[in-house]
VOZABA-934904 format. One record per residue (C-alpha): residue in one letter; x negated, y negated, z negated. Coordinates in pm, whole numbers, plus 50000, padded with zeros to 5 digits. Last residue first. Example, Ala and Ser with C-alpha at 12.3 -4.5 7.8 and 13.67 -1.06 7.14 Angstrom:
S486335010649286 A487705045049220 
//
This chain:
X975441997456614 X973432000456288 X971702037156420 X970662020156761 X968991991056623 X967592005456311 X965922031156534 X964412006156746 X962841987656506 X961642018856295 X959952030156582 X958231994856646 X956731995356306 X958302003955948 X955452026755880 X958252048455654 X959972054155970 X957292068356175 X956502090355917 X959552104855899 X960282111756291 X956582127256320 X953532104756423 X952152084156670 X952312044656716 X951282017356948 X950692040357279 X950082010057530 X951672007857889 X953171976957724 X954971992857461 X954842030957425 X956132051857086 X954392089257012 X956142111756861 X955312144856761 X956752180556656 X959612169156820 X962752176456572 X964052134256612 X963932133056980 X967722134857101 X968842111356742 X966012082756903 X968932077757211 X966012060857495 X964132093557544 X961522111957730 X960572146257630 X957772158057717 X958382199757590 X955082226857560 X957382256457593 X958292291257348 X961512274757298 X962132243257506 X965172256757669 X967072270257394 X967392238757228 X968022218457605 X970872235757670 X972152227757293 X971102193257400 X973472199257706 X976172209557520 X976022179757280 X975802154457548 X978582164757718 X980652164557389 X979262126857319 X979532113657707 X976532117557909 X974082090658078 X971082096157847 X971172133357891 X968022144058043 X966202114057986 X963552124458135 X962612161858035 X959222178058106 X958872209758019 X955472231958046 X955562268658044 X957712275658360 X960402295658339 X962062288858699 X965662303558574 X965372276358307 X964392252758491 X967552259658737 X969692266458449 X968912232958292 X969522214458646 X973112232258646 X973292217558319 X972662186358393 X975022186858682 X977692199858469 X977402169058191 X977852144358497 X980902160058640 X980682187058928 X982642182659265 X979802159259365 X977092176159313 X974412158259521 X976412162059810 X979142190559690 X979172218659531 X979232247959747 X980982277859535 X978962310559574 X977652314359248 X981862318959174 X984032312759474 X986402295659348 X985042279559034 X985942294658702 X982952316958649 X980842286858725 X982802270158411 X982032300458204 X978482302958271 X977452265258215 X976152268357854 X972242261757950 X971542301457841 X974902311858031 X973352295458363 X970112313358296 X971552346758198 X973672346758509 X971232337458715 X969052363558624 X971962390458704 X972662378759053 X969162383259117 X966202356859145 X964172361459497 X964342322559537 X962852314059209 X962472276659196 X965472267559368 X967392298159185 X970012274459032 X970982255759338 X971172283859637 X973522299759335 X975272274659268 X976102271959641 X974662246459863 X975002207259914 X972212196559699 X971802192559339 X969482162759238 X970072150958856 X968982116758799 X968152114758407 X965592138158481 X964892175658459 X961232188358509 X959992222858492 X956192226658532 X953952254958536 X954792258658948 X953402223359005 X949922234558881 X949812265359186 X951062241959425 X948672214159382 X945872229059400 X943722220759074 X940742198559114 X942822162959081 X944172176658724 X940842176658584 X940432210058379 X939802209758029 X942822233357954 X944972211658200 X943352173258220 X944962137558315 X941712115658381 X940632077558316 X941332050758570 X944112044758871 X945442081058722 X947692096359039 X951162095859098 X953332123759158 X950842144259024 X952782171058814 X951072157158502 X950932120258574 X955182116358636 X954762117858284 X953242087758216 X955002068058456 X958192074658301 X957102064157987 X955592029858115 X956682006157852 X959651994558142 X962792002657906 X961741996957527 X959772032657364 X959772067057344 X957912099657402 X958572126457257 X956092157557202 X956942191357166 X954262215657104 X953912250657243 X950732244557384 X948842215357240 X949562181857391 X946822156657374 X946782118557396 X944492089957523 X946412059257714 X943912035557793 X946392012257976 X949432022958155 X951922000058322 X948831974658527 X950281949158792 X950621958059180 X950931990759093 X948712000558777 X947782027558634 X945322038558316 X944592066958128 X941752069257893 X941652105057855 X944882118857889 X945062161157742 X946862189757832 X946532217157598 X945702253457546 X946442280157783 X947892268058105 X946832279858471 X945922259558770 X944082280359074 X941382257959215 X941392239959533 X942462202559465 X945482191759669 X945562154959785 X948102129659634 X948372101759886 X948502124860152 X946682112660469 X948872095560738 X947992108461042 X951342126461110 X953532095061038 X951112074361312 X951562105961521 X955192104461516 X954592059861539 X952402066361857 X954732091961995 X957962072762013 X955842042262198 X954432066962394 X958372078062523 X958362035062651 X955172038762836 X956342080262978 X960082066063117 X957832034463303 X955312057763388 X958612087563547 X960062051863702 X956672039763887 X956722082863968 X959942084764137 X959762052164374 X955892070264458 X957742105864507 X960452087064759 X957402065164904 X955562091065069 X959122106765250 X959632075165403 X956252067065484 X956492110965654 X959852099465848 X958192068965957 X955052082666100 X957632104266312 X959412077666433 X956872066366551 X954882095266697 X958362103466877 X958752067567023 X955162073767192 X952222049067077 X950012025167273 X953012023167536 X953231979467489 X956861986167362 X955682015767175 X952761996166990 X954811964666921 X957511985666709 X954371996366539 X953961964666471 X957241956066298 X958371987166183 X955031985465993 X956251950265851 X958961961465771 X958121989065570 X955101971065391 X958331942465250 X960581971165172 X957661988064957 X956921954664782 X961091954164694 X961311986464625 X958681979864349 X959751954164222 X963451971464204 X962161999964010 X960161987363782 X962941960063638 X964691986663483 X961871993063221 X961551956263112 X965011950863113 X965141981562893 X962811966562646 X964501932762647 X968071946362591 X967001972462301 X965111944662138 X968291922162139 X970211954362034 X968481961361736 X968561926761612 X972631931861668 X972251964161504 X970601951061225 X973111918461183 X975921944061220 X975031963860912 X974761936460718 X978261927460792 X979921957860723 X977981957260393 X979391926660267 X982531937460465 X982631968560250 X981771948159933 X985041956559712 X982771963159375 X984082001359374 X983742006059738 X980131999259751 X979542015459449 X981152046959581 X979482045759912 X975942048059753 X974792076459939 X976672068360252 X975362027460264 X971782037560186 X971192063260476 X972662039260738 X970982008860589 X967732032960639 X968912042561004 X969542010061105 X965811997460984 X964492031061131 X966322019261455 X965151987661431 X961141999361415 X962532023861725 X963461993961946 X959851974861823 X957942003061960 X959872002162285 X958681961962352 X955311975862297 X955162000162485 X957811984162818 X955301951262788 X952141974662866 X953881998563147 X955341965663275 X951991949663338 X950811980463480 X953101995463666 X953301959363857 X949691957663880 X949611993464051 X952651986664288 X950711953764387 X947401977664445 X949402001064653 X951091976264869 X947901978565116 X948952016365199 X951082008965446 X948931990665611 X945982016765679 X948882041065725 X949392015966038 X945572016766162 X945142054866102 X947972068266290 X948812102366237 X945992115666062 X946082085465828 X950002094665737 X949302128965726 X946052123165442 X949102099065256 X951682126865254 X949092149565043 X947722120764825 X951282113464699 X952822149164667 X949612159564429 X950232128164220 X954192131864232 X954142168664086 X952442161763725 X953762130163611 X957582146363772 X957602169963538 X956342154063263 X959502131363256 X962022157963257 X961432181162913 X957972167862720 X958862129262780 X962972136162703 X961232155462392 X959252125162286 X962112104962336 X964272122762108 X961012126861828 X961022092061822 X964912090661723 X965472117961534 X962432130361295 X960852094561313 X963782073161269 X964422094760945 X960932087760845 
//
């Protein structure tokens, strides 16, 4: 997509700028010299214009092999610019297990493949030009030729010669022009039949038209998904408004999945997903998205100011709202501290913040966004203890008044939901409150005596 923004989008623009240009001027030039030509001398313009149909198979053929040789130079430049992409953001781990030259290396393979296709598609373009000249040369002396002949033997003056030959001259200077303008427009087409291949592409998830709103519960009827192999299977559950539920269960159950249902970033396979008896397909998309908050695991912050962070989902927030939210999720004081305040730009993805600071910059920005459903994926999973414990105290005054999904691997983070409900196998085994779950000594109590004996 990157490759499709910059590169193809490059050409296009060279094709929209110069090229077109010269696609619409040459073909009125051409005919226009041509008609003097045949009023001058009709037998020799006759002959000059015999090349025509080699020029015409040689645009052609190389118009065809310049496309598709061109489409394969911008596949390798997506494939350089997505090794590109994936080498910066994950510099660190790069660096920290010494595999620069791993990476070095790999990086050089795809530009070497890159430049193969590069060489072959722009030997294919170059080579339009000098075919060309080299037909043209061929009719030019062959006219100088006999119509060399014609003065000698007085059937033409010197002037009406040379003459006709300024004006061939002239005709073949726009025709030179446009083989390389086609040759420029073939290998541009290329760029504009993978934009328009990226523009044609129909959503995956497609808006529904009506307005969402949330009153009483969402509910999964028979909810299944599958990928190339099924994660969720008959999954039926309700969440009443104002309820927390957690969900839990061993890595790869299928929790993530089942959340990433209610804002639609996937779709059911099977069953429905439902908002106050509403199917979540017939809702518009923007309108449900805005009653959700989500904060995962995987904080993204991007490289703005606090402020440009926090208010994401409430642009016209003042100074003042901010504030509240940010002191809410316990982060107040350390934004105070910063340089420049809300103002302070922190980083690519945060990176002047630690780990417990980027959650709770993510907890502000929910916060800020007051939405009435929370979703929270293993919001603090990756935190040190004292982290941990300001950002569940974050998390406290954040699901108050909200239906809460909470996702969770550390059981003590989920033990106050209202309801639990454990996932193995895309399959909801057990449901029930921290206590009961216990006593039922199933898969809950498994996994708690795992984590609380270590």
């Amino acid at each position: 997509m990157v490759a499709n923004v910059t590169s193809d989008l490059g050409l296009v623009q060279h094709l929209a700028s110069t090229i077109t240009s010269d696609l619409i001027r040459r073909p009125i030039e051409i005919p226009f010299l041509v008609g003097l030509l045949f009023w001058m001398n009709f037998r020799l313009a006759l002959m000059s214009i015999l090349v025509a149909p080699f020029v015409v198979v040689i645009v052609r053929f190389l118009g065809k092999a310049s496309r598709r040789r061109s489409s394969r130079v911008q596949i390798k430049m997506g494939d350089i610019a997505g090794i590109l992409a994936e080498t910066v953001a994950g510099i660190r781990v790069i660096q920290a297990f010494t595999s620069e030259g791993l990476m070095r290396r790999k990086f050089q393979t795809m530009a070497d493949d890159y430049l193969k296709h590069a060489r072959r598609a722009y030997t294919v373009i170059a080579a339009a030009t000098p075919l060309t000249e080299m037909v043209t040369a061929t009719a030019i002396a062959a006219i100088i030729l006999i119509g060399g002949g014609e003065v000698i033997s007085q059937k033409m003056t010197t002037g009406s010669f040379f003459a006709f030959m300024a004006i061939l001259m002239a005709t073949y200077q726009p025709v030179k022009t446009l083989v390389n303008a086609l040759s420029e427009a073939n290998r541009a087409a290329a760029g504009l039949d993978r934009v328009y291949a990226l523009l044609d592409t129909p959503p995956a998830i497609q808006s529904g038209k009506e307005k969402a709103q949330f009153i009483s519960a969402i509910r999964f009827e028979d909810v299944c998904f599958s990928y190339d192999s099924p994660v969720l299977e008959h999954i039926t559950l309700e969440v009443k408004r104002g309820e927390t539920v957690a969900i839990v269960g061993p890595s790869g159950a299928g929790k993530t999945t089942l959340l990433s249902l209610v804002p639609r970033f996937l779709d059911p396979t099977k069953g429905r997903v439902l908002l106050d008896n509403v199917d979540l397909c017939a809702l518009e998309l923007h309108s449900l998205r805005s009653l959700i908050g989500i904060v995962t695991q995987d904080t993204f912050l991007f490289n703005d100011t606090v402020r440009a962070n926090v208010s994401l989902g409430k642009p016209d927030a003042n100074d003042d709202e901010i504030r509240s939210a940010l002191s809410l999720a316990h982060i107040l004081d350390t934004v105070d501290a910063m340089q420049d305040g809300l103002d302070t730009i922190i980083g690519e993805r945060g990176a002047t913040l630690s780990g417990g600071e980027k959650q709770r910059i993510a907890l502000a920005r929910a916060l800020l966004a007051d939405p009435p459903i929370l979703i929270l994926d293993e919001a603090t999973s990756s935190l040190d203890s004292e982290s941990e414990a300001r950002v569940q105290s974050a998390i406290d005054r954040l699901i108050v008044g909200r239906t809460t999904l909470v996702i969770a691997h550390r059981l003590s983070t989920v033990q106050r939901a209202n309801r639990i409900v454990v996932i193995e196998k895309g399959r909801i085994v057990e449901e029930g409150s921290h206590g009961e779950l216990l006593t039922r000594n199933g898969l809950y109590a498994k996994l708690h005596s795992i984590q609380f004996s270590a």
